[in-house]
VEXDO-41008 format. One record per residue (C-alpha): residue number from 1; residue in one letter; z, y, x negated. Coordinates in steps of 0.25 Angstrom, whole numbers. Layout:
N
- NUM a Z Y X $
...
//
This chain:
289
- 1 x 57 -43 -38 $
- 2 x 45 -33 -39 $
- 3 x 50 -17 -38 $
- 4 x 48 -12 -24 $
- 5 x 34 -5 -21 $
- 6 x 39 8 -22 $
- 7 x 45 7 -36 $
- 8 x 30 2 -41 $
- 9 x 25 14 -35 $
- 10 x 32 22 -43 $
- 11 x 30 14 -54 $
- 12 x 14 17 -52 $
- 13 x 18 30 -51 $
- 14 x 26 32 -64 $
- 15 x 15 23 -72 $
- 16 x 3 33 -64 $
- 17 x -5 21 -61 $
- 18 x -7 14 -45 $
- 19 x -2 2 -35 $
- 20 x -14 -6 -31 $
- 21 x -15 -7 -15 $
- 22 x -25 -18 -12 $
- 23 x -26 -24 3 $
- 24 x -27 -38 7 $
- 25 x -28 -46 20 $
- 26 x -27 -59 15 $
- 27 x -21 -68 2 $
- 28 x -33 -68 -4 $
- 29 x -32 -54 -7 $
- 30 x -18 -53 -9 $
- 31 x -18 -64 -18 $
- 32 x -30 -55 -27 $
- 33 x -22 -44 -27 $
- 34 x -9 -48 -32 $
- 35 x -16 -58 -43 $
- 36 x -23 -45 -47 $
- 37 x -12 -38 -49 $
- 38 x -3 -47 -54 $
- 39 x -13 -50 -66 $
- 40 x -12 -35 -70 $
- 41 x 4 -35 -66 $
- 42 x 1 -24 -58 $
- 43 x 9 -20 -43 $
- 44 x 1 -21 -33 $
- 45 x 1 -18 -15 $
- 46 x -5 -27 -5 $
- 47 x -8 -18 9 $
- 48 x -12 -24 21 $
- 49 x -18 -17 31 $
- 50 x -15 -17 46 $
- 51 x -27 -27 47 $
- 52 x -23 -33 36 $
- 53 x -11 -35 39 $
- 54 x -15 -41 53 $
- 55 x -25 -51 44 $
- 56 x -12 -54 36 $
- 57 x 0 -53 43 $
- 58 x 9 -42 39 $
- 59 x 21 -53 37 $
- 60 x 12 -62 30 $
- 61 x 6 -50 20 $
- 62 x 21 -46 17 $
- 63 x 25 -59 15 $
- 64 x 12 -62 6 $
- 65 x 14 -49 -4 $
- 66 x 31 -53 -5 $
- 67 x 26 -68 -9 $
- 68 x 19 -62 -20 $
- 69 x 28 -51 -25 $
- 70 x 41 -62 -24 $
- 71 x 33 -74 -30 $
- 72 x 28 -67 -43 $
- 73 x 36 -55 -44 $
- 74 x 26 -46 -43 $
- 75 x 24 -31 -37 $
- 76 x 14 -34 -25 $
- 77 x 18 -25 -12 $
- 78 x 13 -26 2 $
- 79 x 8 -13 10 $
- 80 x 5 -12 24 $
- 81 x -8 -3 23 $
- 82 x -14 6 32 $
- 83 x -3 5 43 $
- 84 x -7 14 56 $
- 85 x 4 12 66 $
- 86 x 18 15 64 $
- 87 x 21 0 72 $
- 88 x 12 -6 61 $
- 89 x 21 1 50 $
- 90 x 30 -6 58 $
- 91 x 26 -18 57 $
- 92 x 21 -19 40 $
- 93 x 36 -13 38 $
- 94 x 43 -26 46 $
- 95 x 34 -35 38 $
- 96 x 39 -30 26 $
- 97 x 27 -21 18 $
- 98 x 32 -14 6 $
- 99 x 23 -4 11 $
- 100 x 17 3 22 $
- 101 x 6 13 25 $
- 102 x 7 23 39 $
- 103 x -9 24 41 $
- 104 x -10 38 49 $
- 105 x -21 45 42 $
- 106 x -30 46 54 $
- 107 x -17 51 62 $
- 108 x -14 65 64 $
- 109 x -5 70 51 $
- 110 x 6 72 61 $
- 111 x 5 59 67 $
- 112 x 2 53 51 $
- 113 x 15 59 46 $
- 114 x 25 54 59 $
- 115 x 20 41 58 $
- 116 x 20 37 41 $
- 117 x 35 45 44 $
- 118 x 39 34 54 $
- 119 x 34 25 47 $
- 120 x 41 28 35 $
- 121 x 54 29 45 $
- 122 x 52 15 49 $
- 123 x 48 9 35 $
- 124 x 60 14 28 $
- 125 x 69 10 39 $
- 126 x 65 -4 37 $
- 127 x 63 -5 21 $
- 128 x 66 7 13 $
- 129 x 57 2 1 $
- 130 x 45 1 11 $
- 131 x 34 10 5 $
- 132 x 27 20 16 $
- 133 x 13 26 16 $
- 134 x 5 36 24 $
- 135 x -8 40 22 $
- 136 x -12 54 25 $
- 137 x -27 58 26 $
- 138 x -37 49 32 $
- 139 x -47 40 22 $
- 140 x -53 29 33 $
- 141 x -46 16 34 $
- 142 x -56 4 31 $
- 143 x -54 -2 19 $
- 144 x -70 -6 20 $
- 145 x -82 -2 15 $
- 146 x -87 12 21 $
- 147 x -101 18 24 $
- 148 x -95 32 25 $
- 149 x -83 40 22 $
- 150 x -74 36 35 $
- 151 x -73 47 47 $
- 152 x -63 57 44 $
- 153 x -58 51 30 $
- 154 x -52 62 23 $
- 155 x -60 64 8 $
- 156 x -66 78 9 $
- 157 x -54 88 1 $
- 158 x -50 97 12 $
- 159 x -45 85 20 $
- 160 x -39 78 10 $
- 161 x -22 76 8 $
- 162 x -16 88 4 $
- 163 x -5 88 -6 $
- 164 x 4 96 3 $
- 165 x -1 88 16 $
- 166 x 4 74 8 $
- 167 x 18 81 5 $
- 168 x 20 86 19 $
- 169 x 16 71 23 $
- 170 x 25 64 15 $
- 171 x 38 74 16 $
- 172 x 34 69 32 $
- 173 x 34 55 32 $
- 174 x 43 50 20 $
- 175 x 30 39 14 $
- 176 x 32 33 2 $
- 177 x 16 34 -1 $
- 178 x 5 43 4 $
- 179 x -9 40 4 $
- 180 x -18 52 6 $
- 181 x -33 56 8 $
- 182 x -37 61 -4 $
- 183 x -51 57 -5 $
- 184 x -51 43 -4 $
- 185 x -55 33 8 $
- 186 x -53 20 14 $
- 187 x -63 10 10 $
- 188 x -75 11 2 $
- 189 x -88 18 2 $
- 190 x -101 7 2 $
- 191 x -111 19 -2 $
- 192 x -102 28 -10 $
- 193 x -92 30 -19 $
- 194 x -79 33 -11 $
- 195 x -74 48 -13 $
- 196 x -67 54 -24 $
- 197 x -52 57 -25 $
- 198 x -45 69 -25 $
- 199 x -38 67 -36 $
- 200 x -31 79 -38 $
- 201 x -26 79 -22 $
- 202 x -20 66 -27 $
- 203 x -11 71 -39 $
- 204 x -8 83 -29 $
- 205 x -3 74 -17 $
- 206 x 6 65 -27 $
- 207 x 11 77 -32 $
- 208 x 12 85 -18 $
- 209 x 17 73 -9 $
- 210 x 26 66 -20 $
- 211 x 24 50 -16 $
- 212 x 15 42 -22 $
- 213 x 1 41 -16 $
- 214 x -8 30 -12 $
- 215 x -23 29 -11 $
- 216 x -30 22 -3 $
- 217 x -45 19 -2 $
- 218 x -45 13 -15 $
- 219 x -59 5 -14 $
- 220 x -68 17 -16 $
- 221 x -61 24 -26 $
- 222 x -67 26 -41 $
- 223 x -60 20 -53 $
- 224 x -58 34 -58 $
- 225 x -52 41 -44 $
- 226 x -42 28 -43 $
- 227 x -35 31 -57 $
- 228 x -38 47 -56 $
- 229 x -29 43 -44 $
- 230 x -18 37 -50 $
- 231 x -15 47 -60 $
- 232 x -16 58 -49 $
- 233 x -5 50 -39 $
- 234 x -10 38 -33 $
- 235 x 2 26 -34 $
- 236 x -7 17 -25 $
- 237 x -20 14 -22 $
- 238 x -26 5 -11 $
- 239 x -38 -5 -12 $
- 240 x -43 -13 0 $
- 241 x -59 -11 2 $
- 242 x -62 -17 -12 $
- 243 x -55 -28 -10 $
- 244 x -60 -32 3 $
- 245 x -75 -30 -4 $
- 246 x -71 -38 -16 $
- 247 x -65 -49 -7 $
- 248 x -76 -50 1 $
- 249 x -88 -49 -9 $
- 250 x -81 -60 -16 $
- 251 x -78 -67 -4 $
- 252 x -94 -67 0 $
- 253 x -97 -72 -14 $
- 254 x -88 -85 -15 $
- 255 x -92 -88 0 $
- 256 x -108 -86 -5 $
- 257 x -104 -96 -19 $
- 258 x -98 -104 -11 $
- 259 x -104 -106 2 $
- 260 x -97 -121 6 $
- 261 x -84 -115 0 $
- 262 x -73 -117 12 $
- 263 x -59 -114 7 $
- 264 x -57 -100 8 $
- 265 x -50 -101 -6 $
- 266 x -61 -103 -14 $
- 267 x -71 -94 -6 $
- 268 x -61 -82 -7 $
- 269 x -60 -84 -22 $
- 270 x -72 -73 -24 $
- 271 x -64 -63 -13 $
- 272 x -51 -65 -21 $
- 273 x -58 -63 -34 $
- 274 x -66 -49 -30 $
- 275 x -51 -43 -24 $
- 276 x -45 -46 -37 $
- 277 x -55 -39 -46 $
- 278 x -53 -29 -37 $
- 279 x -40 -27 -39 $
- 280 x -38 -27 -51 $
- 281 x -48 -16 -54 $
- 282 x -40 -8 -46 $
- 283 x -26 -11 -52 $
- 284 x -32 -9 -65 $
- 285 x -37 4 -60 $
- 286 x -25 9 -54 $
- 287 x -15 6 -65 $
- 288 x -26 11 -77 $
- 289 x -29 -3 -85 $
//
């Protein structure tokens, strides 16, 4: 049986190198993730969204990942991302997720912190080994292509996460993984290149707030930022815009080659194919090959 979730993050950790996060809202995707993966024996984390979970079923997407992980013997783990309610933390923990993330970055900091602490509360209570996140700082929430930075994202340096604000954070709540605003952004930028990342806030946060820390916004970030990242802190990076872009680009281009084509199969071929390419650029990326 595969180590639990946490014992691979600290494995990351040790090895300086991060867990791919990459979102999926159907088999298609999950099957190109874990088949890009498994071909670089390399862990991965499947998150579903509150959507995505509603698209899925959050039974069927736990039940899904734990097919794959007993089957083959392999480190594939299941995380309930972007979570925005304490009853829908609820809900992803009863399902059985490995992990959970407490969205309250457009809360007050005072309301952020006595959520992601009840939810922390509950999650142990029910499963000790269940990993918790909170995010702190607000970076948008779309995981699509953007025309503009969102309203009131969080990338100019004065209102970035401070080293002694994530400490203060996590000493409140008890989470297991942080994910703070430090210059990057949900989604992607269609005219632009997404912004830098503070690289340096990165090392001092890790250092400051002493869990490990996740990045989010993954699709817009420069090859150079991701693994100047890694070596700064980051244990796990998340990915969803690019893969909905590959899968639909490659999607459009089997349905256009194969116009009389009707068995959903065959015509998603081209969408599996892109999400994997896209993948395992990333992993690559992340673990330095």
């Amino acid at each position: 049986m595969p180590k639990s979730l946490g014992k691979i993050i600290k494995e990351a950790e040790e090895k300086k190198v991060a867990i791919g996060h990459f979102n999926v809202s159907d088999t298609e995707g999950l099957w190109a993730i874990f088949n890009s993966a498994k071909g670089l024996n390399l862990p991965v984390i499947i998150g579903v969204s509150e959507g995505e979970r509603d698209f899925i079923g959050p039974k069927q997407a736990v039940a899904l990942v734990r097919s794959l992980r007993e089957e083959y013997d392999y480190p594939i783990y299941i995380n309930a991302d972007h979570t925005y309610s304490f009853e829908r933390i609820k809900e992803a923990v009863q399902a059985g997720f490995d992990a959970v993330i407490f969205d309250g970055a457009k809360l007050s900091l005072e309301e952020n912190i006595r959520l992601a602490k009840k939810s922390v509360d509950y999650a142990k209570s029910v499963n000790p080994e269940i990993l918790v996140e909170a995010e702190l700082g607000y970076i948008g929430t779309s995981s699509k292509l953007l025309d503009e930075i969102p309203e009131g994202a969080e990338i100019e340096a004065r209102n970035l996460v401070r080293p002694e604000q994530a400490l203060d954070f996590v000493q409140k709540t008890g989470v297991d993984l942080l994910a703070p605003a430090v210059g990057n952004l949900h989604g992607m930028l269609k005219h632009a290149s997404n912004p830098n990342l503070d690289i340096l806030r990165i090392k001092k946060i890790r250092e400051e707030a002493g869990i490990p820390l996740v990045l989010h916004g993954g699709s817009g970030i420069s090859d150079e930022d991701f693994q100047n990242a890694v070596r700064a802190g980051i244990s796990i990076i998340h990915v969803n815009t690019a893969l909905r872009k590959a899968y639909r680009e490659g999607l459009e281009k089997s349905l256009a080659e194969k116009p009389e084509e009707l068995a959903p199969y065959r015509f998603m071929e081209g969408g599996v194919e892109g999400m994997k390419r896209v993948v395992e650029k990333h992993l690559k990326l992340f673990n330095f090959m």
